[in-house]
N, C-alpha and C positions, 0 to 999 in steps of 0.2 A: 567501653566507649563505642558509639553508633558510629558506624561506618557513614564518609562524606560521599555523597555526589555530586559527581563532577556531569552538569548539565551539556549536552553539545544539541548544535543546530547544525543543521546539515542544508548546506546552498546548493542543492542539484543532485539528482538521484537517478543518474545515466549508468551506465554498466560502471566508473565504476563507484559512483553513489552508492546505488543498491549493492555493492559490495562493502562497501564501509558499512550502511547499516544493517546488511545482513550480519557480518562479521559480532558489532557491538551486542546486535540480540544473542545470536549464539553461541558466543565466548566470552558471555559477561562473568564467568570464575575468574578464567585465565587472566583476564583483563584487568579486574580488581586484583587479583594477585602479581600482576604483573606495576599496577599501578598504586595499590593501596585504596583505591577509591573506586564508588563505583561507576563506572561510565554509561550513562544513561542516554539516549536522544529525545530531548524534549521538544522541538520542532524539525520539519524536513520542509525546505523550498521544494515545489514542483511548479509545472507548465499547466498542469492539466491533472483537475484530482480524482479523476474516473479512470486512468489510464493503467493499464496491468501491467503494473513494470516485474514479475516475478519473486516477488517479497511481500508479505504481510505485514504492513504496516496500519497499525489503528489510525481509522480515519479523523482523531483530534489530532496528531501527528503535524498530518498533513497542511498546508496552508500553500495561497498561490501570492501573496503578500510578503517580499522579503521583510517587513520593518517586524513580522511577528516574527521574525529569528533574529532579528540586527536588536531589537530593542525588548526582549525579555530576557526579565531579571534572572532568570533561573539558569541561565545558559554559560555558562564560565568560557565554553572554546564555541568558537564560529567556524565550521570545515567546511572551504567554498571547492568544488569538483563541478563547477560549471565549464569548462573552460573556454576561451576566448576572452578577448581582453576587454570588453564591455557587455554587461555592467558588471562583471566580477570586481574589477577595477574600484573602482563607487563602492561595491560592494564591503571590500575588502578595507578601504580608508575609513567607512562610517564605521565598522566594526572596531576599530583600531580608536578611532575619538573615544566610542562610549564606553572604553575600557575594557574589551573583547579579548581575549589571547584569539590568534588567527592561524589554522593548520591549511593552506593550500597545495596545492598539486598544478598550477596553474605557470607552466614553465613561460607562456607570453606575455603576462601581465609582470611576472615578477623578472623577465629580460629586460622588460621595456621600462619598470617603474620601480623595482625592486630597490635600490638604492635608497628611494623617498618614502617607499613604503616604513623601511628598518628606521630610519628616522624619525615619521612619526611614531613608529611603535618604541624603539627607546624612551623619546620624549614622553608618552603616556604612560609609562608603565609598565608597556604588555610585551608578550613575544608573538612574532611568526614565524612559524617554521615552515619547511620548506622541501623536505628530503626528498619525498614524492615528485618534483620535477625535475630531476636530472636521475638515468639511470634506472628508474622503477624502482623495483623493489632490491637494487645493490645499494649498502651504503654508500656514500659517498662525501656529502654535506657535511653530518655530523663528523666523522671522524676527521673533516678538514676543522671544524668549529671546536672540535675539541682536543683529539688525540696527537695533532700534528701539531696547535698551537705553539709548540717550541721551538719550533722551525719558518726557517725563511724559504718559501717555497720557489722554486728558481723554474718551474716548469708545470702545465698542467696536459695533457695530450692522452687522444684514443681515438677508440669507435666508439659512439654514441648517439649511434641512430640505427635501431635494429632491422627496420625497413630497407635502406640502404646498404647495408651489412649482408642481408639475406640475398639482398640481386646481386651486390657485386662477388659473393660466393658463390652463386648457382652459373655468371660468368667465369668463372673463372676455373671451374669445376669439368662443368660439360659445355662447356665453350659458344653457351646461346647469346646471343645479342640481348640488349638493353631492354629495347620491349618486351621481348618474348619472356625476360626475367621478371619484370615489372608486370606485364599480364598474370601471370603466375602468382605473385606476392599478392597482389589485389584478388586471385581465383582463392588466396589460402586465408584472408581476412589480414595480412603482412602491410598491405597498403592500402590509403582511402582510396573512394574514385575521384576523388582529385589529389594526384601525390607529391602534388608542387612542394608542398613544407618539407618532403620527406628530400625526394630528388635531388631539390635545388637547393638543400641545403639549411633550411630556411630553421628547422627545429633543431639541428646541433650546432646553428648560431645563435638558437636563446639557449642552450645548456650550456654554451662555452661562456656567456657575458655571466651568466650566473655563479659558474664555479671560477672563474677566472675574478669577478669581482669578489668572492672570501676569500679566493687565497689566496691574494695579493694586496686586501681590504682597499679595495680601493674601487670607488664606479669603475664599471663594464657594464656599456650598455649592446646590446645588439647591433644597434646601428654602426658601431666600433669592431665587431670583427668583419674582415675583408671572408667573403663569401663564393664560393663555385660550387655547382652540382655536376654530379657524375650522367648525367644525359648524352653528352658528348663522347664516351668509353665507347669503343668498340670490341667485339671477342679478339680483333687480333691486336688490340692492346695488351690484354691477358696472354698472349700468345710470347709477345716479346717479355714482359714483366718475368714470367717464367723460364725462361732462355737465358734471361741476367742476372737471376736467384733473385726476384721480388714477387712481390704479390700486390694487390693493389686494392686499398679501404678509403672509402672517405673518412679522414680525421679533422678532428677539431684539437689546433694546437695554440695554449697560449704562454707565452714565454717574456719572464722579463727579465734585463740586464741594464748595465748601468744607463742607457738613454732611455729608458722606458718599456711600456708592454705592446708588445706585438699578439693579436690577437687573428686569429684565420681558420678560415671550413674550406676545404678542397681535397679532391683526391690525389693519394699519393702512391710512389712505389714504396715498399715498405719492405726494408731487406726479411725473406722467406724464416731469418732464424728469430725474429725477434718475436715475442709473447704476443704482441696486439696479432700478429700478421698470423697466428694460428687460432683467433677466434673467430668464429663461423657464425653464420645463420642469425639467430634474429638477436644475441649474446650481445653484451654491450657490455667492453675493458676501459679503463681509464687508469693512465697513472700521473702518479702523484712523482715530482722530483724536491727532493728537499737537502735542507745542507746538513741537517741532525739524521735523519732517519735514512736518507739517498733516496733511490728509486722503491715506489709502493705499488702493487698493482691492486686494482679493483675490477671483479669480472662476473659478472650474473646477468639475471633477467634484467632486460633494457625497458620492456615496458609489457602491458598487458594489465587487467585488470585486478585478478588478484595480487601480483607485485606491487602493481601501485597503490592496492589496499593496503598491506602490509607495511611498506612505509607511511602510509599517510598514519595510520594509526601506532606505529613508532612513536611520530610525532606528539600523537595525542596520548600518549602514555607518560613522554618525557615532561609536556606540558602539564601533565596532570599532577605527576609526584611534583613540579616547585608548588602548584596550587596546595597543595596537602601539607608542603615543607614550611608553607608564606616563605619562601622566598622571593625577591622579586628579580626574576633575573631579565636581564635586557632582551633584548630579542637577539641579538648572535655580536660579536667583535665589530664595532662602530666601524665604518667608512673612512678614517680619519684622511687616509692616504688623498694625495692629488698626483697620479702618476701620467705622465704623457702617453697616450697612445701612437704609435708607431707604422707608417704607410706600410704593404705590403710590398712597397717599391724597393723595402730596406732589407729584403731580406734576402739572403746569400744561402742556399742551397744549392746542388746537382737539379739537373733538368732531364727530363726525357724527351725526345722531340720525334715526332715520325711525317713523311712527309714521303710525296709522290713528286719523280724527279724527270724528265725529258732523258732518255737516253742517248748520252754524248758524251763523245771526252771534255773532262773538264768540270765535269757539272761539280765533284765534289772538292776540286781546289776552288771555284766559286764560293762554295757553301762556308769551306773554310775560312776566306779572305774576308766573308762579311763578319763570321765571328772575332778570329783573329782581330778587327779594326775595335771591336768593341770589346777586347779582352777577355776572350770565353773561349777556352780552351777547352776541346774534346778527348773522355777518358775512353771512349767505346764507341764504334761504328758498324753495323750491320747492314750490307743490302743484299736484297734481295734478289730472286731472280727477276730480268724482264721479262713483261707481257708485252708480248708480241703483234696484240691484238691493237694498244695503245702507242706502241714504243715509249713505257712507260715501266719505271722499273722503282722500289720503294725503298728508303732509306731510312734507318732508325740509329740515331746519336743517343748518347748519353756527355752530358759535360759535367768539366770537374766542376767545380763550386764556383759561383758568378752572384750577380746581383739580378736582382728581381728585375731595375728599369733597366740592366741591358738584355736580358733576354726580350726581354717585348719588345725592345728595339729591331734586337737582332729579327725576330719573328716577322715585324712586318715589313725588314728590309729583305729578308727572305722570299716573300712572299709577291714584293716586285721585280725578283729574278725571272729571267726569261724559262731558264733550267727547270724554275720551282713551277710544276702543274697544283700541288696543293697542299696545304699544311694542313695533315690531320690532326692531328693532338699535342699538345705539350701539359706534361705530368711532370708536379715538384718529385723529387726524390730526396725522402728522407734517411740521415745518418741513424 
């Protein structure tokens, strides 16, 4: 029996394009044996078809015309690695009408549309997978789509952005300020030169709607998780954090219980014994809480080009063998769910609080009395020595467990104290 090929078009051929199609040239055994079939690339989207992207690709390959990859016949998967969310977008939908299976890696398009994507792809027939946007090259996707299926997942939470991972470790480490860490990460390729998605938060609020909308089958969209970047951290935040046995990551936590899902990116203190709070540098953990299996952890390469090859062409393997099986399997567990999303004002954690104080008697039975009014009782108190220099001396809380709108109350009734010269930070602290 002649071995089938399984045609692919490739949407963009940036590091890590030219990784996907370097890979299918020179592990096309592995691949077929890995798939059954052989994986061929019959067309490649570029910008520009003179350009030396460091791969030998035949120049009938090429084309600067998406419709000669969306609309020929011989091409069974469409793997769009453009990213940004136009025209992948367009891209990704036309592909999905003319009956395309669709492999992307495109974590903003499918935060922002992902839901409506999977719909029309059930309704057509086809799959899109997806694994390559959360994570790199760690599973994650799949084994929610498939292994965990039996369970109710009561929790999703990590590190999941390696860029921000790597500064708040090099803070936390050798005790450098935010920039100076952030200079560094962009001197090592860690960070773009604009790091706003990474910083503020902005890409582990499209990995949390995405994994938060399959394991809880239900839309999450981006614009649904409550959002903060770690630009605000100072080294002597890490200073305190270590003093109270925590460390501090930015996580993406999304959690549901009986009123619905709370979804949120901020950083946290993170008690020093727990497994997220020992991975380091560009490493990206996630776990998984369920009522069958309990707590799962997931922990590898968060992103980089051959990872994110590696998954993407997961995908194209797993897409390959239903092509080979005719099976026709949906694109992942329907949306069915309509679950309420949840204000970040609902939520009841410990706070950290640090703050510069007028030295006087009194300052911290003030401090106390505006908590106290608003039911926010303190488990830990530090202050420090005065500066002499200011008559200014600094104070750092820790409180028991409260709600989200009284802390912010509390914060900016603090902040109109005479006592209070200025509120440096306040960090969730997680159990």
């Amino acid at each position: 029996m002649a071995t089938r090929t399984i045609g692919i078009g490739l949407l963009g051929v940036g590091v890590v394009g030219a990784g996907v199609a370097r890979t299918i040239l020179q592990k096309g055994e592995r691949l077929l044996h890995a798939s059954g079939g052989c994986i061929e690339l019959r067309n490649v989207l570029v910008r520009d078809l003179h350009k030396s992207r460091g791969i030998d690709l035949l120049p009938d390959l090429l084309t600067t015309n998406p419709q000669d990859v969306l609309e020929n016949p011989e091409i069974d998967i469409v793997v769009e690695v453009l990213g940004g969310p136009e025209p992948a977008k367009d891209y990704i939908f036309q592909a999905v009408a003319i009956g395309n299976h669709v492999v992307t890696a495109n974590k903003d398009v499918m935060a922002k549309y992902g839901p409506e994507i999977l719909e029309a792809a059930n309704s057509n027939g086809v799959r899109v997978l997806f694994e390559a946007t959360v994570a790199g090259g760690t599973p994650i996707i799949a084994p929610l789509q498939r292994d965990l299926l039996a369970n109710e997942v009561i929790a999703v939470n990590g590190s999941i952005n390696g860029t921000t991972n790597y500064i708040l470790t090099r803070m936390a480490r050798d005790g450098i300020d935010f920039m100076d860490a952030l200079t560094e990460a962009q001197e090592l390729g860690y960070a773009e030169p604009d790091p706003t998605n990474d910083v503020e938060g902005i890409d582990a609020a499209y990995k949390l709607a995405i994994l938060a909308s399959i394991a809880f089958q239900t839309p999450v969209f981006d614009s649904d998780v409550y959002r903060e970047g770690i630009s605000k951290l100072t080294s002597r935040d890490f200073v305190y954090a270590s003093e109270l046995g925590y460390t501090i990551k930015l996580i993406g936590v999304a959690r549901r219980d009986a009123e619905g899902i709370q979804a949120r990116v901020h950083p946290a203190f993170i008690s020093s014994d727990v497994m997220i709070a020992k991975v380091d540098g560009v490493l990206n953990a996630i776990e998984i809480e369920t009522d069958l299996a309990g707590r799962v952890l997931f922990h590898g390469q968060g992103a980089g080009a051959m990872p994110t090859t590696s998954a993407i062409l997961a995908d194209v393997i797993d897409c390959s063998r239903g092509l080979l099986d005719g099976k026709d399997s949906p694109s992942m567990i329907a949306l069915r769910r309509n679950i309420q999303i949840r204000s970040i004002m609902d939520l009841e954690t410990k706070y950290y609080i640090r703050m510069n104080v007028v030295e006087r008697p009194g300052v911290l039975a003030a401090i106390t009395r505006v908590l106290g009014d608003l039911e926010i009782s303190i488990a830990s108190v530090i202050q420090k020595e005065v500066d002499f220099t200011t008559l200014q001396a600094e104070i750092v809380l820790i409180t028991n467990r409260a709600k989200e709108s009284s802390i912010q109350q509390a914060i900016n009734e603090l902040a109109e104290l005479e006592v209070v010269a200025e509120i440096g930070t306040m960090v969730r602290v997680e159990d």
